[in-house]
C-alpha positions in Angstrom: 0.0 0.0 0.0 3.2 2.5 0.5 4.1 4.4 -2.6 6.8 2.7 -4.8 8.0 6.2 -6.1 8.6 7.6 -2.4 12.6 7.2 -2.5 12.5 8.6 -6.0 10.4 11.4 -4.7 12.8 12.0 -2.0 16.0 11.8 -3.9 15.3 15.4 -5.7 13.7 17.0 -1.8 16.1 18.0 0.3 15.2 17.8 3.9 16.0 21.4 4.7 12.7 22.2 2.3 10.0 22.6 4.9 6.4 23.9 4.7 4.9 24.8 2.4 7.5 25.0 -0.1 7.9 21.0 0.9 4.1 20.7 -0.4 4.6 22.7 -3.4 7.4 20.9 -4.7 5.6 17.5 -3.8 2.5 18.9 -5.8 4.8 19.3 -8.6 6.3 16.0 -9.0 2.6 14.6 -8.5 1.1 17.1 -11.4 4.1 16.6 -13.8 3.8 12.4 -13.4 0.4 11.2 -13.6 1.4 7.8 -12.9 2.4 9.1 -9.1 -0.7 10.6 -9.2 -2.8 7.7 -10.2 -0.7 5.7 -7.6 -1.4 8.3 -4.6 -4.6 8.6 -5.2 -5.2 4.5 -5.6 -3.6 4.6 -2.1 -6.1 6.6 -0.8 -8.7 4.6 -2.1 -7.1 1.4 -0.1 -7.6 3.0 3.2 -11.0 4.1 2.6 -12.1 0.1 1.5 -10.5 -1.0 5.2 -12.4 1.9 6.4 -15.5 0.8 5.2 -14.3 -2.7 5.9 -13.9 -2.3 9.4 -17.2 -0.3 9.8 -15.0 3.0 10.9 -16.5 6.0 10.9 -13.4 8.5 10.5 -9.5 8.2 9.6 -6.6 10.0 10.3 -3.7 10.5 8.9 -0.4 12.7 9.0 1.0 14.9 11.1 3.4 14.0 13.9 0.6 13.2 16.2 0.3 10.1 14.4 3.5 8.5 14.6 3.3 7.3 11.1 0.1 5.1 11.9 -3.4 5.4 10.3 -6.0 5.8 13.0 -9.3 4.8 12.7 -12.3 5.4 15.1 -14.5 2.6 15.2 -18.2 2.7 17.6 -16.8 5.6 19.0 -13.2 4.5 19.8 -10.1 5.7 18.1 -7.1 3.8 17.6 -4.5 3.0 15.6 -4.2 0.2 12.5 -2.1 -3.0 13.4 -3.4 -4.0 10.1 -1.6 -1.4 8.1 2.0 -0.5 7.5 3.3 3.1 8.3 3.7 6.0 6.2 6.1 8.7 5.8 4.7 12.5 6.2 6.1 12.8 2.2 3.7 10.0 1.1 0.7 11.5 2.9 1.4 14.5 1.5 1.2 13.6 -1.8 -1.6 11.5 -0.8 -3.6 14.6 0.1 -2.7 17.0 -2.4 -3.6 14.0 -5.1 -7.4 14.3 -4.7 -7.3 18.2 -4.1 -8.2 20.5 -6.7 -6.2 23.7 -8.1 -8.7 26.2 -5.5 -8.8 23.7 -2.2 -4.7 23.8 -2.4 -4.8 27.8 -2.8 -7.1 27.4 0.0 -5.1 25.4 1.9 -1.8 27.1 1.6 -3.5 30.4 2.4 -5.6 29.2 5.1 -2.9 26.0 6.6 -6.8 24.1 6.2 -9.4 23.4 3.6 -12.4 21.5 4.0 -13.7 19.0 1.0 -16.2 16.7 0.1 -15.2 13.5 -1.4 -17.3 11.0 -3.9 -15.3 7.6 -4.5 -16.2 4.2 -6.5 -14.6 1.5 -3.8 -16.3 -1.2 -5.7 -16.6 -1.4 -9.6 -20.2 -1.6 -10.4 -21.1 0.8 -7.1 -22.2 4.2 -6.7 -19.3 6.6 -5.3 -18.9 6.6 -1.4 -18.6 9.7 0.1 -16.5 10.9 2.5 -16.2 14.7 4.2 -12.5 15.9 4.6 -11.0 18.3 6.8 -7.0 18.5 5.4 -5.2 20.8 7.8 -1.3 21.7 9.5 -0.5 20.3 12.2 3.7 21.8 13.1 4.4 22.6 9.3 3.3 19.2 7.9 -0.1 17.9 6.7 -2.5 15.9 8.5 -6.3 14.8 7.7 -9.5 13.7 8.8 -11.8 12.2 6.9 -15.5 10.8 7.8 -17.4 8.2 6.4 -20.7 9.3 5.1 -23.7 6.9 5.5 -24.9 5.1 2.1 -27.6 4.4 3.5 -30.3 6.8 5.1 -32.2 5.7 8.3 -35.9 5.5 7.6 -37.9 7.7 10.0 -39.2 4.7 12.0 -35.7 3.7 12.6 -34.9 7.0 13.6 -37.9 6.1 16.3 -39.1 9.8 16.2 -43.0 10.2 17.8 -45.7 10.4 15.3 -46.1 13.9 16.3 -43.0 14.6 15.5 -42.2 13.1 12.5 -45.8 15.2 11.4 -43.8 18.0 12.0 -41.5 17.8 9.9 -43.3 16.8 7.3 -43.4 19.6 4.5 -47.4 18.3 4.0 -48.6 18.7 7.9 -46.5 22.1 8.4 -45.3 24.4 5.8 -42.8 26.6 7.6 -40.6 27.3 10.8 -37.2 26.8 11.9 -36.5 22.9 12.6 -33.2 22.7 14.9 -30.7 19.7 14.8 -28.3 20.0 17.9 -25.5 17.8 18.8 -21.8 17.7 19.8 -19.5 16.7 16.5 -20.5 13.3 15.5 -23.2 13.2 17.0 -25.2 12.2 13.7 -27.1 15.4 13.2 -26.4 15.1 9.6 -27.5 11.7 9.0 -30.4 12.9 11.0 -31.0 15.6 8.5 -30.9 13.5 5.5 -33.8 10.9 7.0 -35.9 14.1 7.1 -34.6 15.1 3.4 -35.2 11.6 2.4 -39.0 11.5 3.8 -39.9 14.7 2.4 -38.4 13.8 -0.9 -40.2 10.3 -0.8 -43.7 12.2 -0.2 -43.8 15.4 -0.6 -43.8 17.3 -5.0 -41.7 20.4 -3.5 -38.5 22.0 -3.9 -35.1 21.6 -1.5 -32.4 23.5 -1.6 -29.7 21.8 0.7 -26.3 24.1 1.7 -23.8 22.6 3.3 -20.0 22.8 3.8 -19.0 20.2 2.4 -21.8 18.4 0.9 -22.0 15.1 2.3 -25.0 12.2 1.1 -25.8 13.1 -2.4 -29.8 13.1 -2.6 -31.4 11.9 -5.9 -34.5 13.6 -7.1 -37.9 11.5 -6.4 -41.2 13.6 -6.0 -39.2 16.4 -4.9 -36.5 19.1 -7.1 -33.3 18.7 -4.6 -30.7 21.3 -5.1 -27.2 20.5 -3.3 -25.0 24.1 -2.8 -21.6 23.4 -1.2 -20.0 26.2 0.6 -17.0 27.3 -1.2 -17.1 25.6 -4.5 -21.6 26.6 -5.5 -21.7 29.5 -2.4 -19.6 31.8 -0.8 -21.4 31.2 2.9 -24.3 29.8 4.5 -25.8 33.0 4.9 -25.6 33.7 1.1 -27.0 30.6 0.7 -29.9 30.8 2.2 -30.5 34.2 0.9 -30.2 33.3 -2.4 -32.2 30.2 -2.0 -35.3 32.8 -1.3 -34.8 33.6 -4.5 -35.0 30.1 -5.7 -38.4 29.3 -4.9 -37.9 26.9 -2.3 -40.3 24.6 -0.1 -37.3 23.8 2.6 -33.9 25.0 3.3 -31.5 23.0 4.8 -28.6 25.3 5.9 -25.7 22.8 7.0 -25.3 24.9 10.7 -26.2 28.1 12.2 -22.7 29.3 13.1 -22.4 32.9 13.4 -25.1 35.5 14.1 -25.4 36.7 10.0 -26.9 33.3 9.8 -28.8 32.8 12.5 -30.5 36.1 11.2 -31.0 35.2 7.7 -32.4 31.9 8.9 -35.0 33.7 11.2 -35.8 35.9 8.0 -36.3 32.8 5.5 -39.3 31.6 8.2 -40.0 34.6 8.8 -41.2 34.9 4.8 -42.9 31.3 5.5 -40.1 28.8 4.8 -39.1 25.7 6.3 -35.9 25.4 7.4 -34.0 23.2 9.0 -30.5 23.6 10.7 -27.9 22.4 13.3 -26.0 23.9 16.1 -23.2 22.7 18.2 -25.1 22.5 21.9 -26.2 19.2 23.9 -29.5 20.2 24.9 -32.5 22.2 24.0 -32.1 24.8 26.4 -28.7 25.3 25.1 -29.6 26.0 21.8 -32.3 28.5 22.8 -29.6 30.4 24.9 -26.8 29.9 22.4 -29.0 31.4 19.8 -29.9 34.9 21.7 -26.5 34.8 23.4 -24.8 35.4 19.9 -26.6 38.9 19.3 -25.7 41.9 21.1 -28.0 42.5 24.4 -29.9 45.5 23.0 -30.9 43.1 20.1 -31.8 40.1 22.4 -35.6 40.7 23.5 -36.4 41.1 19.7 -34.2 37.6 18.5 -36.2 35.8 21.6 -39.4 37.3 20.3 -38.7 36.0 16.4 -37.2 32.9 17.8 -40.8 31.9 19.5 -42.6 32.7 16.6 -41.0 30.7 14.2 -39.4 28.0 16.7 -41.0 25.1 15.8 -38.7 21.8 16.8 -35.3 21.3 18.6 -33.9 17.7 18.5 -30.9 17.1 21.0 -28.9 14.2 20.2 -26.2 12.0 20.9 -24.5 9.1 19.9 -23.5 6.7 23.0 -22.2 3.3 23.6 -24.5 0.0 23.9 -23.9 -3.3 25.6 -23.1 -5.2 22.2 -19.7 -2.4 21.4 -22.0 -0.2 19.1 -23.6 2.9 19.5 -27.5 3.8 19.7 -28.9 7.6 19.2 -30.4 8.5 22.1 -32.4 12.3 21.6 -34.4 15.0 23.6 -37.0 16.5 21.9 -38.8 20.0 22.3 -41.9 20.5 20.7 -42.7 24.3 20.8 -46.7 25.4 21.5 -47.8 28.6 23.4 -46.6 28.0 26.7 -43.2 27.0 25.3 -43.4 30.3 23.1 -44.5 32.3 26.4 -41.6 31.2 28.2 -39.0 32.1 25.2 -40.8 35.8 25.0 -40.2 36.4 28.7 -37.3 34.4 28.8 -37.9 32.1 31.1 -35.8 29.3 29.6 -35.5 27.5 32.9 -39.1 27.1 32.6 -38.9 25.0 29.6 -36.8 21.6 30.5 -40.4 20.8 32.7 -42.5 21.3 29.8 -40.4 18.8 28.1 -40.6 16.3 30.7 -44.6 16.5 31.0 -44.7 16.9 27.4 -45.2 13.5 26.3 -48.8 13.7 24.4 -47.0 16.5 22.6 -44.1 14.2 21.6 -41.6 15.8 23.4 -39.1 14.0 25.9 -35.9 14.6 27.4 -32.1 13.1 27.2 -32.4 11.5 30.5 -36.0 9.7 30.2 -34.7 8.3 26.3 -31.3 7.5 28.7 -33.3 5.7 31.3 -35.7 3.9 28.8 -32.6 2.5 27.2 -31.6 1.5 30.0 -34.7 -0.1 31.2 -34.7 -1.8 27.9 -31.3 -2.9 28.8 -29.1 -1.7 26.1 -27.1 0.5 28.4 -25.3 0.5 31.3 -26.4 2.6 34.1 -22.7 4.0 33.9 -23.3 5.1 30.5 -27.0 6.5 31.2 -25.3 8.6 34.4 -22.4 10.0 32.1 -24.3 11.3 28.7 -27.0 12.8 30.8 -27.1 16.2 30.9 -29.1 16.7 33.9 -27.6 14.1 36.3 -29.9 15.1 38.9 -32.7 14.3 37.4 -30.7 11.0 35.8 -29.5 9.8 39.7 -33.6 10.5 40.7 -34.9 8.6 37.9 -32.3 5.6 38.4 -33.4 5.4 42.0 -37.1 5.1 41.2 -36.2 1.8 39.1 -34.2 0.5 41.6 
């Protein structure tokens, strides 16, 4: 699996050539032989069949931290291959800079990181995998990450979403709002996303304009138009994105994540003008994402975000990924459903209020981390261990844990 023209390469670098003149030069010898090329890039394609093989969900590679190895995280663990030989910082670099194009290595040189999506054929007769890349520095060398993007999307009932819920965000029960996806990183928000594509586009003649950096699943037109924009290469940023996708007569946005308060405000402003959007955010709870969402406007603005934030507010899903019995993980979620006393309590902010509405909030759909944490465990796919360390609330965790005792 090591490149055979790696001492060949090497001869003609001398090792006083750091940086990013060590990259350029590399990118030249790569450009100018397309047989290296080819051969780098094949590489590549070798660790992502063991990824997929091994049922990882991410690989690293590069950089010092990895001692030569290839690391893989696999149900949540990350290690390194025993299975794999070592590489050289030289051959990952030419291994990276093979699959980038002209831009990404501007991008990268200027910015010491680039982010990319990635479609490959592992198998002759399949359709491309795809993978999302974030190729960065890491003390003057290159390093990666790459994830592993699900083929396959979850059906809703797998997702085990309430009827109520899933109702919701159906483009044919409600036509507009903001729909929130919140989660640590890889937590599966995106995966989450794409079930809700994938059942809107299975039932629903519409138009969905999808923005994401990078793009990851790749969803085919069924009943519904779907329109993939990837940040950087289609769109500048998500907030241009989303306002020119009001200009593209949409049914539902999906804006890839809320991360800065331009977007945040142009996302209020598409449901404000009756669209359905949906979006993530990097919090662990519903609560969080309510404060995290006013906290990133100036206070003077704050009483008027909270007011078009409980007016168009329709759905927060919290979720995370956590470890079973069997060494695999299971999705465990907290749901807020928003309705007038929810909306009251965002207006006055009285967020406290809110995690008790979620917990008698059942007939509405809604639940929280620690009561899907404790049914799991009742069901006895956790451990008590793991319901007591995910919760976010470990009072109310401890108190529930005692009743079943």
């Amino acid at each position: 699996m090591n490149l055979s023209f790696l001492s060949e390469m090497q001869v003609t670098l001398s090792e006083y050539i750091t940086g990013k003149q060590r990259f350029q030069n590399i990118n030249k010898m790569i450009m100018f032989n397309s047989a290296w090329k080819e051969e780098a890039f094949e590489c590549l394609r070798d660790l992502m069949i063991h990824m997929r093989e091994i049922k990882a969900s991410d690989i690293d590679i590069g950089g010092p931290g990895s001692k030569n190895k290839i690391w893989f995280r696999v149900y949540g663990i990350k290690k390194p291959s025993d299975d794999l030989p070592s590489f050289k910082q030289d051959e990952i670099t030419a291994i990276l800079l093979s699959i980038l194009t002209d831009d990404q290595k501007v991008m990268l040189f200027n910015n010491k990181n680039v982010d990319i999506s990635l479609g490959l054929v592992l198998k002759k007769g399949e359709r491309p995998n795809r993978f999302r890349g974030d190729i960065y520095y890491e003390s003057n060398t290159l390093a990666a990450n790459f994830r592993r993007v699900n083929q396959e999307i979850f059906s809703m009932e797998q997702l085990d979403f309430p009827e109520i819920i899933e109702k919701r965000f159906n483009l044919n029960f409600e036509k507009s709002g903001l729909f929130l996806v919140t989660g640590i990183t890889g937590s599966g928000k995106s995966s989450t996303l794409d079930s809700i594509v994938d059942m809107n586009n299975r039932t629903n003649q519409a138009h969905i304009v999808i923005i994401g950096n990078p793009i990851e699943y790749i969803h085919q037109s069924i009943k519904s138009i779907v329109r993939h924009r990837e940040v950087g290469e289609d769109v500048t940023t998500f907030q241009e994105g989303t306002i020119q996708a009001l200009r593209q007569d949409p049914d539902i946005i999906v804006v890839g994540e809320m991360r800065d308060p331009g977007t945040i405000a142009t996302v209020l402003e598409a449901t404000d003008s009756g669209h359905k959007v949906f979006s993530t955010l990097h919090t662990s709870s519903a609560i969080d994402s309510l404060h995290r969402i006013v906290a990133e406007f100036p206070p003077i603005e704050q009483e008027r975000v909270r007011y078009r934030l409980a007016d168009t507010l329709k759905v927060i899903v919290s979720q995370k990924l956590v470890p079973d019995k069997f060494g695999k993980l299971v999705m465990i979620k907290e749901v807020l459903s928003v309705n007038s006393s929810v909306q009251a309590a965002i207006k006055n902010n009285n967020l406290g209020e809110i995690y008790q509405m979620i917990t008698e909030g059942k007939k509405s759909g809604m639940l929280t981390l620690e009561q899907d944490l404790f049914t799991f465990y009742k069901k006895g796919i956790i451990m008590k261990e793991v319901a007591m360390n995910y919760a976010n609330n470990k009072k109310r965790i401890t108190q529930l844990l005692a009743y079943s005792a």
